[in-house]
PDB file with SEQRES, HELIX, SHEET and CRYST1 records, atoms N, CA, C and O in Angstrom:
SEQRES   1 A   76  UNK UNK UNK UNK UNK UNK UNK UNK UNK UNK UNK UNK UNK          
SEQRES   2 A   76  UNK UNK UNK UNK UNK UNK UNK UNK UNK UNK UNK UNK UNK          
SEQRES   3 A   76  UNK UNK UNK UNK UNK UNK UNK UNK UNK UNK UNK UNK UNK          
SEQRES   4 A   76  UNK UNK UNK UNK UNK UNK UNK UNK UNK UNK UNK UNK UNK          
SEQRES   5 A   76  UNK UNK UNK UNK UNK UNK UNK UNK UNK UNK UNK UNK UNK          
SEQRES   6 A   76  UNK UNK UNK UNK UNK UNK UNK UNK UNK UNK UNK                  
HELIX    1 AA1 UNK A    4  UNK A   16  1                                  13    
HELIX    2 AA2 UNK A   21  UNK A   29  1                                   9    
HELIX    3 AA3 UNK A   32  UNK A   43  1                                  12    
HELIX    4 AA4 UNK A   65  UNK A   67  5                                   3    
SHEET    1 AA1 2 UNK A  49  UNK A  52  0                                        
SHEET    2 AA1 2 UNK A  70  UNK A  73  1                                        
CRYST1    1.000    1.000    1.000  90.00  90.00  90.00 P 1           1          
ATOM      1  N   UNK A   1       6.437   9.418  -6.412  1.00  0.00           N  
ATOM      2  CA  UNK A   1       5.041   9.151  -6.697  1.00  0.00           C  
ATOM      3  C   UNK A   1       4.232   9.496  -5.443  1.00  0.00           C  
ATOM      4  O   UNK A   1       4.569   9.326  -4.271  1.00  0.00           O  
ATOM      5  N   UNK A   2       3.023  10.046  -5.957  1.00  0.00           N  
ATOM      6  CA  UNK A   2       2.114  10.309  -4.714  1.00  0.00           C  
ATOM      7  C   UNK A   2       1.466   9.501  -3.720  1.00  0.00           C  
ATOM      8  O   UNK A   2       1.892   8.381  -3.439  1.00  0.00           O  
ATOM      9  N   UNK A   3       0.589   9.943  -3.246  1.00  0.00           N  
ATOM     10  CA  UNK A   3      -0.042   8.373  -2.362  1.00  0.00           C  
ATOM     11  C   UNK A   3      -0.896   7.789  -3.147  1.00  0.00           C  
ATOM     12  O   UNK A   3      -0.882   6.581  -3.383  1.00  0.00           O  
ATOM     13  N   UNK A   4      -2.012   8.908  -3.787  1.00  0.00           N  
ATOM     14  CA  UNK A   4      -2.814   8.059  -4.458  1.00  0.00           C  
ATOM     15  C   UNK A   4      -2.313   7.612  -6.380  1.00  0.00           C  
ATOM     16  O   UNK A   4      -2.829   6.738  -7.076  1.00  0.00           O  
ATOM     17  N   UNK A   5      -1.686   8.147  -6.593  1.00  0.00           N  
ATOM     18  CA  UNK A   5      -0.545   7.134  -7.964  1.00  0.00           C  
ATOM     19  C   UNK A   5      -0.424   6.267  -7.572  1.00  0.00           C  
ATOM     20  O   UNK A   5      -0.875   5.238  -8.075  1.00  0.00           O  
ATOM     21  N   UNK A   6       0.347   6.324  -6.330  1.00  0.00           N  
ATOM     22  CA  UNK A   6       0.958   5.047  -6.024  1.00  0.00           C  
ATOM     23  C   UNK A   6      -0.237   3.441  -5.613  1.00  0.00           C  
ATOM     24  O   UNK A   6      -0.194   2.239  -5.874  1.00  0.00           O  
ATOM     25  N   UNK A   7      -1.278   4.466  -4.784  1.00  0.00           N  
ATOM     26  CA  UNK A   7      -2.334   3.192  -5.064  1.00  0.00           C  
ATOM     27  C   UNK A   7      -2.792   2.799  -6.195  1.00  0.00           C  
ATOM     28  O   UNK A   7      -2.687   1.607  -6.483  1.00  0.00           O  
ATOM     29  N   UNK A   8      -3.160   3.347  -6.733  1.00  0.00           N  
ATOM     30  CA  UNK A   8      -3.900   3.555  -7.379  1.00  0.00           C  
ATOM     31  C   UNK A   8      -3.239   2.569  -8.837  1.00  0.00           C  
ATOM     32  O   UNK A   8      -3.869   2.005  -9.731  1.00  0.00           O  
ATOM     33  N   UNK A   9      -2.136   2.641  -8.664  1.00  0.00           N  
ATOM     34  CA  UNK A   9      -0.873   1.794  -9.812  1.00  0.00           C  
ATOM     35  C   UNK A   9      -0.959   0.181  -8.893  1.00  0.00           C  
ATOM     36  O   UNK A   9      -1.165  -0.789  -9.621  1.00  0.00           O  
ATOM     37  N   UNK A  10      -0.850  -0.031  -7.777  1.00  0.00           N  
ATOM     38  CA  UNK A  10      -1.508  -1.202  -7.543  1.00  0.00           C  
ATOM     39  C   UNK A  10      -2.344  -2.089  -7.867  1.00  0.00           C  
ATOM     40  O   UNK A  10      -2.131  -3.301  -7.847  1.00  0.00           O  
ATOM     41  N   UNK A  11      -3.523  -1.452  -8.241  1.00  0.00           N  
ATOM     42  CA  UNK A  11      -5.085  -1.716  -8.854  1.00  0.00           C  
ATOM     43  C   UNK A  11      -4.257  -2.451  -9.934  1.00  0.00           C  
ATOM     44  O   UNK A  11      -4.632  -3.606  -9.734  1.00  0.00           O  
ATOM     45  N   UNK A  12      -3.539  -2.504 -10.757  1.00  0.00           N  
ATOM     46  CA  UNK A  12      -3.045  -3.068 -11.844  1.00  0.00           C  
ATOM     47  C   UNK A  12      -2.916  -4.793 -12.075  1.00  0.00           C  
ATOM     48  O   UNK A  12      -3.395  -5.647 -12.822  1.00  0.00           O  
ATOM     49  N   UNK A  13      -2.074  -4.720 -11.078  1.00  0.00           N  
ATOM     50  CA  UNK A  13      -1.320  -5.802 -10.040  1.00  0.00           C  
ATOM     51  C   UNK A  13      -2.482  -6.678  -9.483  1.00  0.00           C  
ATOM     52  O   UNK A  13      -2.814  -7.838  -9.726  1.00  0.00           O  
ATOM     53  N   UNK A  14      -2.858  -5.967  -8.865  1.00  0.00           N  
ATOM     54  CA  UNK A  14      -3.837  -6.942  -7.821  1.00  0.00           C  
ATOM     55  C   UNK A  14      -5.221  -7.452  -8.804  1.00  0.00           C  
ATOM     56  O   UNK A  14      -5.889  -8.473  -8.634  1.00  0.00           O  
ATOM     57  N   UNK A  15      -5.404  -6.375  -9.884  1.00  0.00           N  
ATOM     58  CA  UNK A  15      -6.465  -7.198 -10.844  1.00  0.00           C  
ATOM     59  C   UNK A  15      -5.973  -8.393 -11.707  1.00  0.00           C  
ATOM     60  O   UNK A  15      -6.728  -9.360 -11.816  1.00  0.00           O  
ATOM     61  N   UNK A  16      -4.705  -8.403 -12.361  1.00  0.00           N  
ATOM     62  CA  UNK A  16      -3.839  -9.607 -12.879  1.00  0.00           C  
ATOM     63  C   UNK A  16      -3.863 -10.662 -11.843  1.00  0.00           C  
ATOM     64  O   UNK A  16      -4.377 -11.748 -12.113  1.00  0.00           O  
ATOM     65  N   UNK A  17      -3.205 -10.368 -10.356  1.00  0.00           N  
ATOM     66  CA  UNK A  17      -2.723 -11.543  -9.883  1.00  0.00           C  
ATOM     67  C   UNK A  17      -3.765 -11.774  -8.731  1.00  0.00           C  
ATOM     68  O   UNK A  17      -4.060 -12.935  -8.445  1.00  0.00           O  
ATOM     69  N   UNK A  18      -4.294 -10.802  -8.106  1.00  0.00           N  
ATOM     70  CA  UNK A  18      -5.481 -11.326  -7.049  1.00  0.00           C  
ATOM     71  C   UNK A  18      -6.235 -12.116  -7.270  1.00  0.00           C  
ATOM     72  O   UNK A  18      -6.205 -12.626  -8.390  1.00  0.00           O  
ATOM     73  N   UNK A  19      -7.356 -12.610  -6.174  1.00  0.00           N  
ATOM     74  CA  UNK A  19      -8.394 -13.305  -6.297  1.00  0.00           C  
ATOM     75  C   UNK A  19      -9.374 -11.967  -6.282  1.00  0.00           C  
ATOM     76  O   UNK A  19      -9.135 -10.807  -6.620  1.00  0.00           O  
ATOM     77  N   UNK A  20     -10.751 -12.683  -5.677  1.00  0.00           N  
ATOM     78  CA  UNK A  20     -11.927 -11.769  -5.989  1.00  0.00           C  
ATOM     79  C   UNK A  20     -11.755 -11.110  -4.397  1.00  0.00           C  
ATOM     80  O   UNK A  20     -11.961  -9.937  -4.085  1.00  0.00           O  
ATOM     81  N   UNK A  21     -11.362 -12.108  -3.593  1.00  0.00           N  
ATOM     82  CA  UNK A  21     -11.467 -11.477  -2.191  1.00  0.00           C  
ATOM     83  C   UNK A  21     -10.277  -9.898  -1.792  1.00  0.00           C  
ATOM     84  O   UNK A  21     -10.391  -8.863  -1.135  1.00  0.00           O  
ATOM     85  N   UNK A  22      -9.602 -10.308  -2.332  1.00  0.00           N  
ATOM     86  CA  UNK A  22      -8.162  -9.468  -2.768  1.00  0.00           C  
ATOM     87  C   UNK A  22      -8.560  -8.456  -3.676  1.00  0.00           C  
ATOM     88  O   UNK A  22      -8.015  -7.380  -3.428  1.00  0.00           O  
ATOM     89  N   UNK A  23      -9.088  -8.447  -4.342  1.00  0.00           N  
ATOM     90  CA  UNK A  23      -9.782  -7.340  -5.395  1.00  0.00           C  
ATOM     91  C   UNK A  23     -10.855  -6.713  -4.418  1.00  0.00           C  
ATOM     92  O   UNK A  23     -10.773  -5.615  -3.867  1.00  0.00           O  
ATOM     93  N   UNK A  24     -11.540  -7.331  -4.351  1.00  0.00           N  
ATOM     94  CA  UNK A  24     -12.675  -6.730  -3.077  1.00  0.00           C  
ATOM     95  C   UNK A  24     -12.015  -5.803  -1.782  1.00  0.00           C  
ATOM     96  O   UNK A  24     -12.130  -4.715  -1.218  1.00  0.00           O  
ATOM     97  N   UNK A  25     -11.552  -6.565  -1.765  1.00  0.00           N  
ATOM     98  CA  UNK A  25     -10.648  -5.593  -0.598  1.00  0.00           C  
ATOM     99  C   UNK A  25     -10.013  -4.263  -1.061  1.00  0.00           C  
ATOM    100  O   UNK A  25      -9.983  -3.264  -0.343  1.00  0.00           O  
ATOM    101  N   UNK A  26      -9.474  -4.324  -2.398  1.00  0.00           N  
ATOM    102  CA  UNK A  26      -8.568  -3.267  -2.591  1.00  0.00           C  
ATOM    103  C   UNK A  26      -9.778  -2.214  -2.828  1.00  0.00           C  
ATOM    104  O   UNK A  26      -9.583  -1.137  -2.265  1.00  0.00           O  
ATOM    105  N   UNK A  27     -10.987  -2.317  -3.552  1.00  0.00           N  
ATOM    106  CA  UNK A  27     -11.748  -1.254  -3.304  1.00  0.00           C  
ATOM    107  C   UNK A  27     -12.527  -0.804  -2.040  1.00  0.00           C  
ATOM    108  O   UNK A  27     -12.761   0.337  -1.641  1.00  0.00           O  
ATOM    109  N   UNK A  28     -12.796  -1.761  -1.626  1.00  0.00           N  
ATOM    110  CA  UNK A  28     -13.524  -1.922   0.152  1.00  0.00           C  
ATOM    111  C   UNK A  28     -12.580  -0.646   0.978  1.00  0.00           C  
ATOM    112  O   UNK A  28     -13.024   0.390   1.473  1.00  0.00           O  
ATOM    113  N   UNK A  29     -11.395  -1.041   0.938  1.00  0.00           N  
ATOM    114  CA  UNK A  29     -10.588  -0.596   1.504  1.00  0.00           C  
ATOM    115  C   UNK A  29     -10.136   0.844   1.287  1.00  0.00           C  
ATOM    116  O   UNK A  29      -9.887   1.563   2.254  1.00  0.00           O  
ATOM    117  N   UNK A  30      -9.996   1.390  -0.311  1.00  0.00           N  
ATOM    118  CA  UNK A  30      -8.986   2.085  -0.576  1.00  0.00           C  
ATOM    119  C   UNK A  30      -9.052   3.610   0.127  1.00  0.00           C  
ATOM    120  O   UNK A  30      -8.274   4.520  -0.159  1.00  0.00           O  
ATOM    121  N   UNK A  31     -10.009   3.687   0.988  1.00  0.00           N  
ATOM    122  CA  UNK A  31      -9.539   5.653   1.620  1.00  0.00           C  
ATOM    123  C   UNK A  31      -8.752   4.938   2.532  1.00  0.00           C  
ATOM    124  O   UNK A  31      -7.572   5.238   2.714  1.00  0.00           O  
ATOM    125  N   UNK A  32      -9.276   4.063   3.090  1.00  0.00           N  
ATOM    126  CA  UNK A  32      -8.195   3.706   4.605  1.00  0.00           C  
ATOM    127  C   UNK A  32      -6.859   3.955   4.315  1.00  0.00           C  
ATOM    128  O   UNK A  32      -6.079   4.691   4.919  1.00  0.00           O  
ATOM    129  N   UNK A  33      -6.610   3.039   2.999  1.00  0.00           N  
ATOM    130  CA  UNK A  33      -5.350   2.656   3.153  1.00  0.00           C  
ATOM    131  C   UNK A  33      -4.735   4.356   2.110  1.00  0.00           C  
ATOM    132  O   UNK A  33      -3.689   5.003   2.162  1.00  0.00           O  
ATOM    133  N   UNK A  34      -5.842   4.490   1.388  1.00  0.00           N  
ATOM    134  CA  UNK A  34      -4.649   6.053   0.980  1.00  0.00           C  
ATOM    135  C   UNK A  34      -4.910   7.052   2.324  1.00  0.00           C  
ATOM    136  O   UNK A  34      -4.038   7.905   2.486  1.00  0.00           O  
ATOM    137  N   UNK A  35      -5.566   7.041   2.903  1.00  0.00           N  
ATOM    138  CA  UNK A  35      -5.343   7.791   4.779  1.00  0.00           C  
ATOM    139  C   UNK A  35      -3.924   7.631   5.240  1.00  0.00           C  
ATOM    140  O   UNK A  35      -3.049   8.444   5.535  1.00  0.00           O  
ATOM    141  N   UNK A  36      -3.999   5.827   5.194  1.00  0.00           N  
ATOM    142  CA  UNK A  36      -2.582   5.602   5.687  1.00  0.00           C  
ATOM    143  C   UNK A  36      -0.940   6.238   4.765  1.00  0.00           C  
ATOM    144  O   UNK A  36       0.140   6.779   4.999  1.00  0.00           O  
ATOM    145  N   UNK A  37      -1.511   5.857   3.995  1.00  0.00           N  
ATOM    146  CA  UNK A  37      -0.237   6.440   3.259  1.00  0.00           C  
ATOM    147  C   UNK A  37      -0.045   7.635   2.957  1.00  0.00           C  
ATOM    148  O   UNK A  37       1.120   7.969   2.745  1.00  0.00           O  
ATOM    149  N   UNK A  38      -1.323   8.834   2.823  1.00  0.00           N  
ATOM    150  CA  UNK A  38      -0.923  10.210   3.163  1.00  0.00           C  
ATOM    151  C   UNK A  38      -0.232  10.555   4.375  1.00  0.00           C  
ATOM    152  O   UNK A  38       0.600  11.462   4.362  1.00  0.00           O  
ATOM    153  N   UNK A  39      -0.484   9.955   5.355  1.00  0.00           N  
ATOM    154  CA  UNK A  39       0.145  10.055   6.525  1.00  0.00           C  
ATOM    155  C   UNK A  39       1.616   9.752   6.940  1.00  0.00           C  
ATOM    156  O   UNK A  39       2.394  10.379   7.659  1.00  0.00           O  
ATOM    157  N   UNK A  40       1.744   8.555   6.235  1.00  0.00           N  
ATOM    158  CA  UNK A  40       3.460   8.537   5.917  1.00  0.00           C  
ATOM    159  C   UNK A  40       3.972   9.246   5.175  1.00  0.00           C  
ATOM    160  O   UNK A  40       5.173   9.456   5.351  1.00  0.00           O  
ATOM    161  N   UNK A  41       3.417   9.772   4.272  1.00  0.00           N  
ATOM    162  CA  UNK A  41       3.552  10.607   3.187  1.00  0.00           C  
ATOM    163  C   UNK A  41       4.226  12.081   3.883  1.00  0.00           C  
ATOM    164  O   UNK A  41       5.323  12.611   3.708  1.00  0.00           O  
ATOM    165  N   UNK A  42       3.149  12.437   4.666  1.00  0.00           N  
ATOM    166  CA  UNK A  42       3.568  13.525   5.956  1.00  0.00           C  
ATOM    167  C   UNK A  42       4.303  13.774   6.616  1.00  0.00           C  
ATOM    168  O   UNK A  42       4.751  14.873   6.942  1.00  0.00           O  
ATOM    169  N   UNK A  43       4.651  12.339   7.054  1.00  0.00           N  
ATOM    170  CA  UNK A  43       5.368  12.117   8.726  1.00  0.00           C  
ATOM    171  C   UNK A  43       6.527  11.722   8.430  1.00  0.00           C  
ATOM    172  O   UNK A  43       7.452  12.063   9.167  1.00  0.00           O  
ATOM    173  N   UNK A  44       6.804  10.836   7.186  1.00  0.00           N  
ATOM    174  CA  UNK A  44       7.704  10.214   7.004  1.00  0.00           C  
ATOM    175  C   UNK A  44       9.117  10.877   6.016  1.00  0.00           C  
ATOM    176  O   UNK A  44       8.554  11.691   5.284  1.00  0.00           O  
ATOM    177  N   UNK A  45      10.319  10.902   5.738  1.00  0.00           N  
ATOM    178  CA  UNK A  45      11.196  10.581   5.409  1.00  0.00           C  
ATOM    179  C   UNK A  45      10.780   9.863   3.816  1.00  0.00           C  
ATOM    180  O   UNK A  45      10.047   8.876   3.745  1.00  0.00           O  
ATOM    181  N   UNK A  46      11.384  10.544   2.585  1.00  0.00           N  
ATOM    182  CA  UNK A  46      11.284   9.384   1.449  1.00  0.00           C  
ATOM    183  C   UNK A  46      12.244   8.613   1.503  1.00  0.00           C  
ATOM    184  O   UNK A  46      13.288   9.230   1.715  1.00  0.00           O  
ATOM    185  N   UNK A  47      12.420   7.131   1.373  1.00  0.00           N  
ATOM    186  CA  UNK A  47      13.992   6.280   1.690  1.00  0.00           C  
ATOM    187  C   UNK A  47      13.872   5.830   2.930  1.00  0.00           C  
ATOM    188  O   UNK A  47      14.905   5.277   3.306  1.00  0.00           O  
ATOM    189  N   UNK A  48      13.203   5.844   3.545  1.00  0.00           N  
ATOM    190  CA  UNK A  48      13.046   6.191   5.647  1.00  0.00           C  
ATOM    191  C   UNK A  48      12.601   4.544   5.182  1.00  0.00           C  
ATOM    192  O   UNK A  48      12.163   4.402   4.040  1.00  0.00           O  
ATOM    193  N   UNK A  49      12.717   3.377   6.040  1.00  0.00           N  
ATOM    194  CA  UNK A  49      12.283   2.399   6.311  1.00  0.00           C  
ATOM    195  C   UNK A  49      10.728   2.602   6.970  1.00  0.00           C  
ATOM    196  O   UNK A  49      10.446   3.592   7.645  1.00  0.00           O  
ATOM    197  N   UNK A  50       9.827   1.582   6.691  1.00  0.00           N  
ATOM    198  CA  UNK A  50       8.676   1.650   7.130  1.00  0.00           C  
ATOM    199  C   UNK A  50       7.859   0.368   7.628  1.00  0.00           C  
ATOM    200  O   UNK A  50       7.942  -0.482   6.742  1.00  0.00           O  
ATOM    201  N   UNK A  51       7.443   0.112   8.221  1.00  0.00           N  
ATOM    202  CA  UNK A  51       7.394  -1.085   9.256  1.00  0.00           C  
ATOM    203  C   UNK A  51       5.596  -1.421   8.828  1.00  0.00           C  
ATOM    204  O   UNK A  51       4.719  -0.688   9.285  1.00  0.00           O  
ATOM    205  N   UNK A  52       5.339  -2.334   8.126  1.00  0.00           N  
ATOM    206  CA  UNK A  52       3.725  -2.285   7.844  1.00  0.00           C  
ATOM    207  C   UNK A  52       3.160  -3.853   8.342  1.00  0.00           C  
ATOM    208  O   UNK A  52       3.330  -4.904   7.724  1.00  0.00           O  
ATOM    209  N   UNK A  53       2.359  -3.642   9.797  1.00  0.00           N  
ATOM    210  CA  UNK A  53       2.269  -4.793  10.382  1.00  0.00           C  
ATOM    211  C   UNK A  53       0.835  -4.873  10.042  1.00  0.00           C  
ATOM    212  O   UNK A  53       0.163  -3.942   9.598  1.00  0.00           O  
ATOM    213  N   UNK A  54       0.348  -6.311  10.340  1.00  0.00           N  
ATOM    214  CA  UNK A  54      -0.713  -6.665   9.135  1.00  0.00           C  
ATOM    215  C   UNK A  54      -1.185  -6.677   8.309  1.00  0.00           C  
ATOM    216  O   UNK A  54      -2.368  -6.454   8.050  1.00  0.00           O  
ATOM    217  N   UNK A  55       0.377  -7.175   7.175  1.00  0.00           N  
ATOM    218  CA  UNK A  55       0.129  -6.123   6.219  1.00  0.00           C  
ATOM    219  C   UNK A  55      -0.435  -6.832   4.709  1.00  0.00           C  
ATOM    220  O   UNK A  55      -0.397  -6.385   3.563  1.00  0.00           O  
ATOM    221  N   UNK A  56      -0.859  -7.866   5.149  1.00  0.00           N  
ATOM    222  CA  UNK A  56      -1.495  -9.176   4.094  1.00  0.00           C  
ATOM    223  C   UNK A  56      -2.819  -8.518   3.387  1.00  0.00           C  
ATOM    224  O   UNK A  56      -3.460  -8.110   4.355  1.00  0.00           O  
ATOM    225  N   UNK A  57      -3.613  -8.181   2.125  1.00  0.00           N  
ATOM    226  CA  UNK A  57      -3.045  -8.701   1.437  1.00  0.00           C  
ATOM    227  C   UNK A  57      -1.172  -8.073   0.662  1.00  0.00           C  
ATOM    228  O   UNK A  57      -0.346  -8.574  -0.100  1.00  0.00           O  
ATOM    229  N   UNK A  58      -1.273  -6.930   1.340  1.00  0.00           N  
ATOM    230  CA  UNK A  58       0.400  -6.267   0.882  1.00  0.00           C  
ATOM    231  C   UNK A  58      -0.159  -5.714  -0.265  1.00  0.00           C  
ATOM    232  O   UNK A  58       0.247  -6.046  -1.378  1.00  0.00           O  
ATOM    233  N   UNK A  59      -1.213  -4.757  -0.076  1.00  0.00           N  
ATOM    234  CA  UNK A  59      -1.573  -3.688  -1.181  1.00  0.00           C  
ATOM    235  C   UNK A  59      -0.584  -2.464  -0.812  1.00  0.00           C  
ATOM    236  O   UNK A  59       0.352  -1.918  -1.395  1.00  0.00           O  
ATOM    237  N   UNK A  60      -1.365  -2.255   0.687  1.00  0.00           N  
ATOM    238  CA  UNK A  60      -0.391  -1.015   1.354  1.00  0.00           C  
ATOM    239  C   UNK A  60       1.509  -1.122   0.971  1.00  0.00           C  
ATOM    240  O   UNK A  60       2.227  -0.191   0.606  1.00  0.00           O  
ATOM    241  N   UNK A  61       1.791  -2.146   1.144  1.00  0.00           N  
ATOM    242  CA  UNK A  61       3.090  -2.220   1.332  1.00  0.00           C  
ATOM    243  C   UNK A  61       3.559  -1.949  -0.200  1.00  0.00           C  
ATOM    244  O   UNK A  61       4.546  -1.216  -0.261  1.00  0.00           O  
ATOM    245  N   UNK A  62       3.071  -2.374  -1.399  1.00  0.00           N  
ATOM    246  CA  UNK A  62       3.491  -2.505  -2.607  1.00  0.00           C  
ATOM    247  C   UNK A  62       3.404  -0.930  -2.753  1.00  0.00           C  
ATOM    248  O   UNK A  62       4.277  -0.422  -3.457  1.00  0.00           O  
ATOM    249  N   UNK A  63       2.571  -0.188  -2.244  1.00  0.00           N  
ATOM    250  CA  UNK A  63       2.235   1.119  -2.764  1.00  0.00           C  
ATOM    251  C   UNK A  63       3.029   1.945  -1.765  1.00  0.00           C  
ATOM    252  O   UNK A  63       2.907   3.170  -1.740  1.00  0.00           O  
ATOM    253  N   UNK A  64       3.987   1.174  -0.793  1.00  0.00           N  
ATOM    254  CA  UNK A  64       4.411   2.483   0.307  1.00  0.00           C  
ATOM    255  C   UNK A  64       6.178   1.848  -0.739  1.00  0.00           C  
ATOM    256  O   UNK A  64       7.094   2.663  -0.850  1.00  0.00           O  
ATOM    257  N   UNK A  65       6.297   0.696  -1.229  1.00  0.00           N  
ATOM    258  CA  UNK A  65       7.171   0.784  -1.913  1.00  0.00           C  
ATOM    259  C   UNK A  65       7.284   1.516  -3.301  1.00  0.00           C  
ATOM    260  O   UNK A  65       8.349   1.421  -3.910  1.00  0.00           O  
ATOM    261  N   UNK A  66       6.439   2.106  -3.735  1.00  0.00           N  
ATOM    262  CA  UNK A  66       6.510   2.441  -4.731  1.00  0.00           C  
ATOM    263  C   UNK A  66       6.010   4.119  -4.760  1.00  0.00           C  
ATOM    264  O   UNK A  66       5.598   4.825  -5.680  1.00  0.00           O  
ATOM    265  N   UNK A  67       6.211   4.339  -3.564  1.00  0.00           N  
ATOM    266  CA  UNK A  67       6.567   5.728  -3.312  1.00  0.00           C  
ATOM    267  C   UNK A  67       7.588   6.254  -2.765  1.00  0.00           C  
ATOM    268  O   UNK A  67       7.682   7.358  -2.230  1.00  0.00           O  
ATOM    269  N   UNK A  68       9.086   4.696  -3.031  1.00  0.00           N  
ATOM    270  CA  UNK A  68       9.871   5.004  -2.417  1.00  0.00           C  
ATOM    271  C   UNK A  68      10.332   4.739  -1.278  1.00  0.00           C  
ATOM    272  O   UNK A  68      11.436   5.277  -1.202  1.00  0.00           O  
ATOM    273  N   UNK A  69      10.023   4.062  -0.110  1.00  0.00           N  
ATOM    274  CA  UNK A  69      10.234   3.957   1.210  1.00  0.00           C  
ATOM    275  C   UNK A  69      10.540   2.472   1.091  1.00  0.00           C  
ATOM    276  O   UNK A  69      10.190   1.891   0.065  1.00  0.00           O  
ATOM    277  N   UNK A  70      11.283   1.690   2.243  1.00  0.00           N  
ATOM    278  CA  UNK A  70      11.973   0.766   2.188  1.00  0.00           C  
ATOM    279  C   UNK A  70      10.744   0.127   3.059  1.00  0.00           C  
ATOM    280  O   UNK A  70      10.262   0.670   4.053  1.00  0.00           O  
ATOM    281  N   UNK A  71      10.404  -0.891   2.611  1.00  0.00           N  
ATOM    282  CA  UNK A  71       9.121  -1.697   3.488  1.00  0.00           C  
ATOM    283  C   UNK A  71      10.114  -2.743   4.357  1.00  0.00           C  
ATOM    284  O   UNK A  71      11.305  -2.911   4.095  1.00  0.00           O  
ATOM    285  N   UNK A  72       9.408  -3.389   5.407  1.00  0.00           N  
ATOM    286  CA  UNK A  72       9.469  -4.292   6.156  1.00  0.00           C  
ATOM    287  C   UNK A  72       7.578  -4.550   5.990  1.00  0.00           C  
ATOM    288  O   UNK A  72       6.762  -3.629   6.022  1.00  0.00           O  
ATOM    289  N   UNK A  73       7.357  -5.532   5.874  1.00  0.00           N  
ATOM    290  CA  UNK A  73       5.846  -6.368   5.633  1.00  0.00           C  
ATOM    291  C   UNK A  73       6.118  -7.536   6.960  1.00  0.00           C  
ATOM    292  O   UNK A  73       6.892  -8.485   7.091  1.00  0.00           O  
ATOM    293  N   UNK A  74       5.084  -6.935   7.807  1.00  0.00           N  
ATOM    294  CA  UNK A  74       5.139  -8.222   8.848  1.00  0.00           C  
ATOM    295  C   UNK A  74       3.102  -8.849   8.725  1.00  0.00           C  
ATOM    296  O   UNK A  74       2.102  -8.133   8.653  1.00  0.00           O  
ATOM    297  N   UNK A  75       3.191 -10.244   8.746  1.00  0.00           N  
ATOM    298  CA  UNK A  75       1.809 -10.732   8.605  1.00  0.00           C  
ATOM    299  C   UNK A  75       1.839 -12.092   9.400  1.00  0.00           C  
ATOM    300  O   UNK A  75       2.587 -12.971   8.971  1.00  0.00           O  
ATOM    301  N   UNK A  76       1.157 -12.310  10.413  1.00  0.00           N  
ATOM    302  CA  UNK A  76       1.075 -13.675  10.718  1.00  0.00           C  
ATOM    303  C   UNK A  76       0.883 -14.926   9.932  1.00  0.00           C  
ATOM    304  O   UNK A  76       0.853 -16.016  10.504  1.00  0.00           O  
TER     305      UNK A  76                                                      
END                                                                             
């Protein structure tokens, strides 16, 4: 799956189970975070472990898993 499928299949998820702030975010947010994930997309290995620090609400992370890559989610 691509970067933006893969976000973009998130939106699903996060409208069922988010709040409004969490929803807000996922659109607020979404070039950043498909930036970020074209970029792994690039750089990275599919299967390659991927290390996503601050990664609350774990939009990015659900969508770098679901393009395949093995997450580690670190969040204070």
């Amino acid at each position: 799956m691509n970067a933006r499928d893969a976000l973009l299949s998130v939106e699903e998820v996060i409208r069922a189970l988010g709040n409004e702030k969490v929803i807000y975010s996922f659109y607020l947010e979404f070039g950043r975070r498909l930036e970020v994930l074209r970029l792994v997309e690039e750089y990275c290995e599919r299967g390659s472990r991927v290390l996503d620090v601050g990664a609350s609400p774990f939009i990015t992370s659900c969508a770098l898993k679901k393009m395949g890559y093995e997450v580690v989610a670190l969040d204070v």
